[in-house]
C-alpha positions in Angstrom: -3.9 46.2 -16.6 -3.6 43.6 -19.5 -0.4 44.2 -20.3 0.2 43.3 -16.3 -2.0 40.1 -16.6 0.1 39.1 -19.5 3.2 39.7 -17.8 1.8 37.5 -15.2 1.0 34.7 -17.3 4.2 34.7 -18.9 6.0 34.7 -15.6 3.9 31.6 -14.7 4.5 29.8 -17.7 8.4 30.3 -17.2 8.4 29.4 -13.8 6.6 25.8 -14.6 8.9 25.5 -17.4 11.9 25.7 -15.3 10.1 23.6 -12.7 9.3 20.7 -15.6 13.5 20.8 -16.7 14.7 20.4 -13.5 12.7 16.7 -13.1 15.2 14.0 -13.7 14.2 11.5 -17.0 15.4 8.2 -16.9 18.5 7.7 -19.0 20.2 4.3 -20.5 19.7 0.8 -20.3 18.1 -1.0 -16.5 20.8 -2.3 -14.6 20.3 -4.4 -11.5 21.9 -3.4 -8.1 21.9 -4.9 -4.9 22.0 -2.6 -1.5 23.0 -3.9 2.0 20.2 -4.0 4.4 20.6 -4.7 8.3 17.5 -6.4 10.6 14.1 -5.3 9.7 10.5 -6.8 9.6 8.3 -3.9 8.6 8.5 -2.2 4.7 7.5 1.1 4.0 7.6 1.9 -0.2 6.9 5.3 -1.9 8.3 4.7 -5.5 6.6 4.7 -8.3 7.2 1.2 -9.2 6.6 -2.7 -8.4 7.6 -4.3 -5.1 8.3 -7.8 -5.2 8.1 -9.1 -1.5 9.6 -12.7 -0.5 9.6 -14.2 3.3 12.4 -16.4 3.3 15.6 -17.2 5.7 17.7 -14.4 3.5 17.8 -10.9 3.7 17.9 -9.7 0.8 17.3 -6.0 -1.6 17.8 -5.6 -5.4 16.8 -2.3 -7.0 16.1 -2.7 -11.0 16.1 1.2 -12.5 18.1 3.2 -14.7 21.6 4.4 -13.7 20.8 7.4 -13.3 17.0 6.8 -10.8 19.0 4.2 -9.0 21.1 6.9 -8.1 18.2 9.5 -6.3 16.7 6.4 -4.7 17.2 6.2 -1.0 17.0 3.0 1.2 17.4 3.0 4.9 16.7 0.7 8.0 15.5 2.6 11.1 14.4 0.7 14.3 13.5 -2.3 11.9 11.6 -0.6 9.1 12.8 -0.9 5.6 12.0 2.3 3.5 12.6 2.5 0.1 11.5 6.4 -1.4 13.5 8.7 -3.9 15.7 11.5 -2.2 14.1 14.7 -0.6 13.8 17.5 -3.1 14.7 15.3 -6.5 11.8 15.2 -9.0 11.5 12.2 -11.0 10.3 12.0 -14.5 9.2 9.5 -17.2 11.8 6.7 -16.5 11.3 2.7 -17.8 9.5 0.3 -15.2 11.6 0.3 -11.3 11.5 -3.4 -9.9 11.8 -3.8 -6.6 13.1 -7.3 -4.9 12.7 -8.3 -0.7 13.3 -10.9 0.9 13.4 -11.4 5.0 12.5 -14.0 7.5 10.0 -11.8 9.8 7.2 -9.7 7.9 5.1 -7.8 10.9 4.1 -4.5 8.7 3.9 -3.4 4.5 3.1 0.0 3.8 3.1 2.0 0.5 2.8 5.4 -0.3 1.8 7.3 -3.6 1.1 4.9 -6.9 3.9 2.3 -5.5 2.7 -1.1 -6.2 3.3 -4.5 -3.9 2.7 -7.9 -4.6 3.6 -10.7 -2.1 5.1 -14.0 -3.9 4.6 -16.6 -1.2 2.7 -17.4 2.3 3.2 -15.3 5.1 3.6 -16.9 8.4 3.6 -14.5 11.6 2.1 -13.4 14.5 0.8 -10.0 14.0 0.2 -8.6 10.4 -0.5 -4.8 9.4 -1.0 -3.1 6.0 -1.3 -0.2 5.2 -1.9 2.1 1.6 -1.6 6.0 1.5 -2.7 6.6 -2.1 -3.6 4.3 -5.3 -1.4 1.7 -4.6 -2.3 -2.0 -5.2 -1.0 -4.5 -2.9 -1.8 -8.6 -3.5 -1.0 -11.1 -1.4 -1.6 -15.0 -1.3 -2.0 -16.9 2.2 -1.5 -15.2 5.4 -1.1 -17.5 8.8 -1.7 -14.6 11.3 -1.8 -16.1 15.0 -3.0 -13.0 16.6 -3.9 -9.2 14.8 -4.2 -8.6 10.8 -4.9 -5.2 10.4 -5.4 -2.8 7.0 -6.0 0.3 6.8 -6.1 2.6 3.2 -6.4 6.2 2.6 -7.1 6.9 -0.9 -7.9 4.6 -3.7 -5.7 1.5 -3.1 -7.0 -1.8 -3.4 -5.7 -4.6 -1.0 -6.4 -8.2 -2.1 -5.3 -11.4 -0.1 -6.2 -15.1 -1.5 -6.6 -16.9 1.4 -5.6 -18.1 5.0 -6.9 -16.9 9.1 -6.1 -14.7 11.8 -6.9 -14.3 15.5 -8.7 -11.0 15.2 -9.3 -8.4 12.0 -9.6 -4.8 12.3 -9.9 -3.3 8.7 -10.7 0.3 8.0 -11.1 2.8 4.6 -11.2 6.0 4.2 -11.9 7.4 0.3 -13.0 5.1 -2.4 -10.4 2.1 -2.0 -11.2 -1.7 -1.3 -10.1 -3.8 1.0 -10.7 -7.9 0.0 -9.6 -10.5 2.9 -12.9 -12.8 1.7 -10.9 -15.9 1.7 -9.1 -15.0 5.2 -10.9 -17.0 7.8 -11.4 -14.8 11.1 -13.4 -15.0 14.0 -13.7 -11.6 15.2 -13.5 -8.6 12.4 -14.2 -4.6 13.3 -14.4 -2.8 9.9 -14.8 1.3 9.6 -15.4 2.9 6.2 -15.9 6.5 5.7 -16.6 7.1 2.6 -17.2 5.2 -0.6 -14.9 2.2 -0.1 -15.8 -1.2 0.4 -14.2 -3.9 2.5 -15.0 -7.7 1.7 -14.2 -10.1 4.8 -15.2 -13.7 6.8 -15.9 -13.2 10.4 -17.2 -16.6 11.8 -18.3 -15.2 15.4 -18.2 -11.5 15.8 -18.5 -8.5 13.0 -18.9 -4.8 14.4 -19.5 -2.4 11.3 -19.0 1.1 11.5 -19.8 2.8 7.9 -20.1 6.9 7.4 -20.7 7.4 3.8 -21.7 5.6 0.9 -19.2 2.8 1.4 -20.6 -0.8 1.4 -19.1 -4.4 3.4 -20.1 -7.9 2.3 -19.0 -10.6 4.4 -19.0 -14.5 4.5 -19.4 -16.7 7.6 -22.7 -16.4 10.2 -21.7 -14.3 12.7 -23.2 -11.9 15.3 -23.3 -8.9 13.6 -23.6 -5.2 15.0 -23.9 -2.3 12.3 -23.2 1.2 12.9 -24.3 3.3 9.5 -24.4 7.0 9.0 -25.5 7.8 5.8 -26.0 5.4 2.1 -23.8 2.8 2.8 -24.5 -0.8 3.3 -23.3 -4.4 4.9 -24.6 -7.1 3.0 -24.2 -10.9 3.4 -21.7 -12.4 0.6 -23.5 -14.8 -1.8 
């Protein structure tokens, strides 16, 4: 029986060991490379790196990564949504810092995915906004000019930060231990879920409807009418 157990072991230990050679390192200097990118308005990005997100009249994508990364990561344009991800099957190791550059005229939708990081370098003008974080992503931005919907949603333990700027209507929701801050964005209406022990910061100057199951808390500015809706610890307290 013990010898069997060992046998076991050993053929675990193997196994991972094969698994951990086949993951590809990254390998030589960072080189820059641009990829060709028809229409799109919506971003989706699952690397393990830093998106840098520009809306501007060019269309643009740059990938900085070693050789040999560049060459597993994937980039594709499908019914307007840009999604950036490494290849199906390849397993990526310890590689030097991936930089990620995007620039287009129409931003309607950023989502990341895994420990991909996104920071937006200028205002965002449009009509409807949505974000989204599957994971422990961070994504910043700085103004937002939304005429009708902003919407954010995170799964996991992302944070989402924006500096400043209003919308027609907010619906913001978390689910884990992430945190959602939109203080500074100026909205009259705002519906806010959080299940769990997240906590969503926002301004609602005539309507906030609060739905919190868990230990999750929301602060908010402005004086609106507020409705709660709280199953369990969790809180909604006035911003001060």
């Amino acid at each position: 029986m013990k010898n069997k157990l060992l046998a076991i072991l050993m053929l675990f230990i193997c196994s991972y060991a094969m698994v951990s050679c086949q993951k590809i390192k990254g390998d030589g200097p960072i080189v820059k490379e641009e990829r060709q990118v028809t229409e799109f308005s919506r971003i989706s990005a699952s690397l393990d790196g830093t998106n840098y997100v520009t809306q501007e009249g060019e269309r643009k994508l740059t990938i900085e990564a070693q050789q040999n990364i560049l060459d597993v990561i994937e980039t594709r344009v499908v019914d307007g949504r840009l999604s950036i991800y490494f290849k199906n099957g390849k397993r990526i190791g310890r590689h030097d810092p991936i930089v990620v550059r995007i620039s287009t005229p129409v931003i309607n939708d950023l989502d990341l995915q895994g420990s991909s990081d996104m920071l937006v370098t200028n205002d965002i003008n449009t009509n409807e906004l949505k974000l989204n974080i599957s994971g422990s992503g961070e994504m910043k931005l700085k103004q937002v000019q939304v005429t009708q919907g902003l919407y954010a949603n995170i799964s996991g333990s992302g944070n989402i930060l924006a500096l400043g700027g209003t919308a027609a209507y907010g619906n913001f929701s978390v689910s884990g231990s992430g945190s959602i801050n939109l203080l500074p964005v100026i909205i009259p209406k705002v519906e806010a879920h959080i299940g769990g022990s997240g906590n969503i910061r926002t301004t609602a100057t005539n309507q906030l409807d609060v739905h919190i199951s868990g230990s999750g808390n929301l602060w908010y500015g402005g004086n609106p009418v507020l409705s709660t809706h709280i199953s369990g610890s969790g809180n909604v307290r006035k911003n001060q």
